[in-house]
C-alpha positions as CSV (number, residue, x, y, z in Angstrom):
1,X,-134.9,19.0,-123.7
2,X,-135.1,17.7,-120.3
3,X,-135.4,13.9,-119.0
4,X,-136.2,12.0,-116.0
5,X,-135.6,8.6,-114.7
6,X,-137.4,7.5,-111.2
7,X,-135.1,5.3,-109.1
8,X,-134.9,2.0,-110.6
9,X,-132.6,-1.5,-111.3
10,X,-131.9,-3.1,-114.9
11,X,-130.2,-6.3,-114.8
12,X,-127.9,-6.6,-117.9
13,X,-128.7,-11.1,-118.3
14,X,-132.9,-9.9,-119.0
15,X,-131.8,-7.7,-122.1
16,X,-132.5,-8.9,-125.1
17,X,-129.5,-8.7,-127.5
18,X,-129.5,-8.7,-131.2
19,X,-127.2,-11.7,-132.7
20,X,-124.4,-9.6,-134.7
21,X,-123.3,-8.1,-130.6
22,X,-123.9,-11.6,-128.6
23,X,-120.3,-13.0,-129.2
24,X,-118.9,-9.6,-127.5
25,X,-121.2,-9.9,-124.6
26,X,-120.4,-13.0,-124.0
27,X,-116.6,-11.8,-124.6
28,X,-116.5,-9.5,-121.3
29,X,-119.5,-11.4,-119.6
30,X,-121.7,-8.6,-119.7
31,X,-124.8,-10.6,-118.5
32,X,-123.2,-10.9,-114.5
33,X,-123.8,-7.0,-114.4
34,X,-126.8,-4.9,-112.3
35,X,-127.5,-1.1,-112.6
36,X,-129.2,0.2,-109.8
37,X,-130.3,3.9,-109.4
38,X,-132.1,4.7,-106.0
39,X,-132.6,8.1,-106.4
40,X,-134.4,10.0,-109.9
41,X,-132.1,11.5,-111.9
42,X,-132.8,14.6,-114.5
43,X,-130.8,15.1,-117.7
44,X,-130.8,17.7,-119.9
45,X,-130.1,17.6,-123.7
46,X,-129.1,19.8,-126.4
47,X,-131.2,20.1,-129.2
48,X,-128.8,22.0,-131.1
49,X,-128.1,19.5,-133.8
50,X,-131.4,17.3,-133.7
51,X,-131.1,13.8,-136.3
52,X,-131.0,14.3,-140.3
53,X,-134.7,13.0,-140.6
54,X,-136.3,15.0,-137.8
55,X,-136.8,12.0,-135.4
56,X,-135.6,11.8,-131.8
57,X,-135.5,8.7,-130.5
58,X,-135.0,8.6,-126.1
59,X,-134.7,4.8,-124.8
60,X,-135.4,5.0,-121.0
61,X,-136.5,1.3,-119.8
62,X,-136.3,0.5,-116.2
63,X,-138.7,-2.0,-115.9
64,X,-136.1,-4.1,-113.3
């Protein structure tokens, strides 16, 4: 299988963080950080040993 991501920026303080993983995010500070990709990027993954249940689940959110 083959992805693709368009340029894009994700700024780590918008995410929204489930309670049980806020104390180590707030350990390191992980809010202060920025990703930014300026040019689209292309993965590609093996399907070799897909989940027990049949599901595939691809999280790709750039919404900035």
């Amino acid at each position: 299988m083959q992805t693709e991501c368009p340029p894009c920026r994700a700024r780590f303080g918008k995410f929204e963080t489930e309670p049980e993983f806020r104390y180590e995010w707030e350990r390191y500070e992980l809010w202060r950080y920025d990703s930014a990709v300026e040019q689209r990027v292309t993965r590609a993954h093996s399907m070799a040993n897909p989940s027990e249940n049949g599901v595939i689940a691809l999280l790709d959110d750039c919404d900035g």
